[in-house]
N, C-alpha and C positions, 0 to 999 in steps of 0.2 A: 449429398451434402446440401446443409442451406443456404441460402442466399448471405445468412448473416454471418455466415463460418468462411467466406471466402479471402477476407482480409489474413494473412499470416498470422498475425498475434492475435489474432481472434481465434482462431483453429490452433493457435501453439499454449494458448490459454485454454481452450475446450481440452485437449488432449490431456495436460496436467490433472486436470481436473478428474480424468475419467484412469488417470493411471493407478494401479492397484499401489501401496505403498507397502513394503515389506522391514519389518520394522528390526528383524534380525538379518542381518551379512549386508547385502550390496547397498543398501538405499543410502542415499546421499542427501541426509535430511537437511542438511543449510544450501544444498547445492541446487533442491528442488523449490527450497524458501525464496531462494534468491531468484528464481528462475518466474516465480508469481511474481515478486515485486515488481521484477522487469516489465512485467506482463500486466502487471498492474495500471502503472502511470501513463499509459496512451490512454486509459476512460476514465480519466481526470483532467479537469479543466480548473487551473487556476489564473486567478485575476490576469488579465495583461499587465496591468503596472505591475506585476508582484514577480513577472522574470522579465527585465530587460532587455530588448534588442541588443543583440552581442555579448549578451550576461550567459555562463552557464548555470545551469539545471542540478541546485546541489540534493543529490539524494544522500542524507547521512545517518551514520548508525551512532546509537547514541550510546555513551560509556564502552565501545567494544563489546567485540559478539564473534563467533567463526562465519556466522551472516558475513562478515566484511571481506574475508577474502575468497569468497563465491561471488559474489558481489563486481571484485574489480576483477575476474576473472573470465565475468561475462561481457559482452558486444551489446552496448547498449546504442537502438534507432535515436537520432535527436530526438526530445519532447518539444514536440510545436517549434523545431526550427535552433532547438538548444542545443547542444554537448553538453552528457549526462558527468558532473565529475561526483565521485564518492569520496565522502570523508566522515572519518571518525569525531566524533566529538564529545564532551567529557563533563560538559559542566551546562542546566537547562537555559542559564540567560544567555548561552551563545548558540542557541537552538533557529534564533531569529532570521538567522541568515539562509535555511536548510527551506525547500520546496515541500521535503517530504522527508520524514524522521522513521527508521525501522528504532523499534522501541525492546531490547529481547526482553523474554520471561525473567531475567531477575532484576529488571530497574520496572516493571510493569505498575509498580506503584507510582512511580513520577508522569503517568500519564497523565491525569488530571490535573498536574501543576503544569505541564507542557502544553495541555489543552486550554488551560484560563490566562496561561501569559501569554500566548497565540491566539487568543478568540480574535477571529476576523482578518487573522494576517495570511492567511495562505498557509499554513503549513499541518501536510496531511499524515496523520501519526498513524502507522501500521503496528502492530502487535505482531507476538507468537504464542499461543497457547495459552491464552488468560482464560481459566473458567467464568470469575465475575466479570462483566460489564466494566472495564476500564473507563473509558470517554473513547475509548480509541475509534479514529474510522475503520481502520479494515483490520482484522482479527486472524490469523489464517492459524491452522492447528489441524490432527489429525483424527479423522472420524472414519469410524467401519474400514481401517486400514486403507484411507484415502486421506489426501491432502484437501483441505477445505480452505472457506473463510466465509467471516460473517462479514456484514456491514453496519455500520448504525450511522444512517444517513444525516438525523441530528446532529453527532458528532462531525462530520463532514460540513455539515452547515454552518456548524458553530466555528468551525477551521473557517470557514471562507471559501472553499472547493465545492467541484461540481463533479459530483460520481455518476458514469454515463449509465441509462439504463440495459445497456447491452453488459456491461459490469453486474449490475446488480441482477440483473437474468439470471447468472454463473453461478452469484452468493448462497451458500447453505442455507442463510438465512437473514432476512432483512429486519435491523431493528428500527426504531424512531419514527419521527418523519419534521422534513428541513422543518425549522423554523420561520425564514423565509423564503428566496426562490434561490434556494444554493443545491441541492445535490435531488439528482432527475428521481419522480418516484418510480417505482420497482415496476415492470411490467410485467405481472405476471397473469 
């Protein structure tokens, strides 16, 4: 194993990655969504002012989704020192308060209204299954019966987040590039 696989959530996120996805009987398609997100938010850096000291870490899913109860049915690590709470939320101007927004495939068109009333506040919009190019930063959907995700670092920049490059290692495929010095480029 490598050096850079030895942290847990680096090797429980390698693993996801490499698991075959079976798309008829056992596969637990929002249970292995949820199981990326988790995996997702430790190679993300958002502002310091943007989670307060003693503030939790709101990861929210927006309009409802079965995402939400995988979601609180998992053990989430603090983010940088947070308690991770979930909440559902319903309407985009109360978007503001969320770290990080799961977005499902059937609100996917409110991406870019969620991405231009958030430019520069921190908050990092994940996707499921969008063919087009949302605005979204991380995109996860399933390829050659594996679970994937793309990234578009752009979008991440344009958030105000910083996607680490051991993150974007992982990505199927890396789009954009920051605008300024917001999300690490892709080493590959």
């Amino acid at each position: 194993m490598t050096r850079s696989l030895h942290h847990p959530l680096r090797a429980a996120l390698a693993l996801l990655l490499v698991l075959p996805v079976t798309m008829h009987g056992q596969f637990d398609e929002y249970g292995v969504k949820a199981a990326f997100v988790r995996n997702f938010l430790p190679f993300v850096e958002w502002p310091a002012e943007r989670v307060p000291p003693g503030e939790p870490f709101l990861l929210c899913v927006y309009n409802g989704s079965p995402i939400t109860a995988k979601l609180n049915a998992l053990t989430f690590d603090p983010i940088r020192g947070h308690r991770v709470q979930i909440r559902t939320m319903s309407a985009v101007p109360d978007l503001g308060i969320c770290h990080a927004v799961f977005v499902p495939q059937s609100e996917s068109a409110q991406v870019r209204d969620i991405q231009g009333r958030y430019k520069g506040g921190g908050v990092l919009t994940i996707t499921e299954d969008v063919a087009d190019r949302t605005g979204a930063a991380i995109n996860m959907y399933v390829a050659n019966s594996r679970m994937t995700f793309d990234v578009d670092i752009a979008a991440a920049d344009a958030a105000g987040v910083r996607i680490s490059s051991k993150l974007l290692a992982l990505a199927k495929r890396v789009h954009g590039a920051p605008t300024t010095s917001g999300a690490a480029p892709p080493s590959r």
